[in-house]
Every structure is written in structure tokens, then in C-alpha cells.
C-alpha positions as CSV (number, residue, x, y, z in Angstrom):
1,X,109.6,66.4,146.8
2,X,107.5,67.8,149.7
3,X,107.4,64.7,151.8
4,X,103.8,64.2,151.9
5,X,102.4,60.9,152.3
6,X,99.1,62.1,151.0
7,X,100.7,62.2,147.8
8,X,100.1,59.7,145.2
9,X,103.1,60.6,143.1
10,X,105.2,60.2,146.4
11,X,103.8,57.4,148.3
12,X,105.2,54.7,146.2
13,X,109.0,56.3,146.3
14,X,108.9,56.5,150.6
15,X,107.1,52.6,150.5
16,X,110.3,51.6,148.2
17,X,112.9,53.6,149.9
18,X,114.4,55.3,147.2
19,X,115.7,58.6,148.1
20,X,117.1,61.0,145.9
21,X,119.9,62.6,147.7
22,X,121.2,61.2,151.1
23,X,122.4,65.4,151.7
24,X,118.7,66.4,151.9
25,X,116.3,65.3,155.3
26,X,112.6,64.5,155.5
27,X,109.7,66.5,156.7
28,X,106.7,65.0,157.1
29,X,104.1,67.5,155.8
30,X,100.7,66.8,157.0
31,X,98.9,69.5,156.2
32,X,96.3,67.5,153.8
33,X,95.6,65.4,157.2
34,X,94.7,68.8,159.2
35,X,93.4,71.0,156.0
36,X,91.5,68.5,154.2
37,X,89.7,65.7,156.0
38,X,87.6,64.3,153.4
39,X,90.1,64.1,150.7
40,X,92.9,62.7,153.7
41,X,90.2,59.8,154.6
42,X,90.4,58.6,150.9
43,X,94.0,58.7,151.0
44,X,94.1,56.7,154.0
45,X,91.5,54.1,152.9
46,X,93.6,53.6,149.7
47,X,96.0,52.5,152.1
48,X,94.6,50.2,154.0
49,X,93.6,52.1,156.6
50,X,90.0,51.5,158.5
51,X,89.0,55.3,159.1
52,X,85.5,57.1,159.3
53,X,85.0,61.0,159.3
54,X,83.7,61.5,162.6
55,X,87.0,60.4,164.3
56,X,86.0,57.1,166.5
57,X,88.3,55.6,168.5
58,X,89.5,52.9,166.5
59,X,90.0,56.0,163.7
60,X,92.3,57.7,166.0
61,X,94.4,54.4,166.6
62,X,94.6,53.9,162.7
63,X,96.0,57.7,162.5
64,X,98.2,57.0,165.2
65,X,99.6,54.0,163.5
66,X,99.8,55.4,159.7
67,X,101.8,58.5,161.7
68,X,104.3,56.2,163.8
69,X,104.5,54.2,160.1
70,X,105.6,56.7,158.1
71,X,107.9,58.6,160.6
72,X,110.0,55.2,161.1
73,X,109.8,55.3,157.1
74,X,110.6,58.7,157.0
75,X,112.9,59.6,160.2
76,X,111.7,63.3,159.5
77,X,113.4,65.9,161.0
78,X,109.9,68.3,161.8
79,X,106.7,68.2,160.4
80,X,105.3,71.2,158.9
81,X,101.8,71.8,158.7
82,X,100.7,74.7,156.9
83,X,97.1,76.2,157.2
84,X,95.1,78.2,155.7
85,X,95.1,82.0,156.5
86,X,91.5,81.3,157.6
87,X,92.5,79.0,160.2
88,X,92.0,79.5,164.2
89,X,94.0,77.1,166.3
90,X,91.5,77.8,169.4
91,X,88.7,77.0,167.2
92,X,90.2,74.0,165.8
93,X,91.1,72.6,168.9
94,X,87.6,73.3,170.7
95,X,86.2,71.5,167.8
96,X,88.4,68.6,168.4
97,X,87.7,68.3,171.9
């Protein structure tokens, strides 16, 4: 299990609280969130989340609640979010704002 709420097969496990071994911790991976905006927008709709792709304000509040969500759900430990080998933090973050 990699912890991902973007994760169909997962989802449904975290929302019922069944864990598999009380020895292992959460992550929250987010990754897909960062990586893969179109796909993650999907995701989020499927959950009942009001989001549009160019990141208005009420989108940012819905990603601020889904994330507060599923870390009281999750209690994670870190959140690991891998990226590409392409990636450029300055560039992402100049494109953000």
C-alpha cells in the first residue's frame, strides 16, 4: 500500500479504516496532486470535491480541505512527493505564483 489517496484501489480502505498492520505508519503520497493535475482534478471531483484546473480560490480551499481530511484520516507520519527527473522546483514555484 503506498498511501495514496489518488488511488482508487486505496481510497475505499483509508474511508473504512481498515488498516493492515497497526506496526506499519502512513505516508501521505501526493505526488499525483503535484505530477499530474488533470488526472488529480478527476480524482478529486469523484470525491466530491468542487475544483477547476486553473486553481481559483475556492479550488485552493477544497485542496486545503481534502489535505487536512485525509491527514486526520491518515495521521501520516511525512508526505513524500516524488517528481519527475524533469522537474524544477524554482520553475514550479514561479508558475504557481
Amino acid at each position: 500500500m503506498t498511501n495514496d489517496p489518488f488511488n482508487a484501489r486505496e481510497i475505499p480502505r483509508w474511508i473504512d479504516r481498515t488498516r493492515s498492520d497497526h506496526r506499519f505508519h502512513a505516508s501521505l503520497r501526493l505526488d499525483r496532486l503535484l505530477n499530474d493535475w488533470p488526472e488529480a482534478i478527476q480524482t478529486l471531483v469523484d470525491q466530491g470535491l468542487s475544483v477547476d484546473a486553473e486553481l481559483s480560490g475556492s479550488t485552493v480551499a477544497e485542496l486545503r480541505h481534502f489535505l487536512d481530511e485525509w491527514i486526520a484520516r491518515m495521521k501520516p507520519l511525512y508526505m513524500p512527493c516524488p517528481s519527475p527527473p524533469s522537474s524544477n522546483f524554482r520553475t514550479m514555484m514561479s508558475e504557481i505564483g
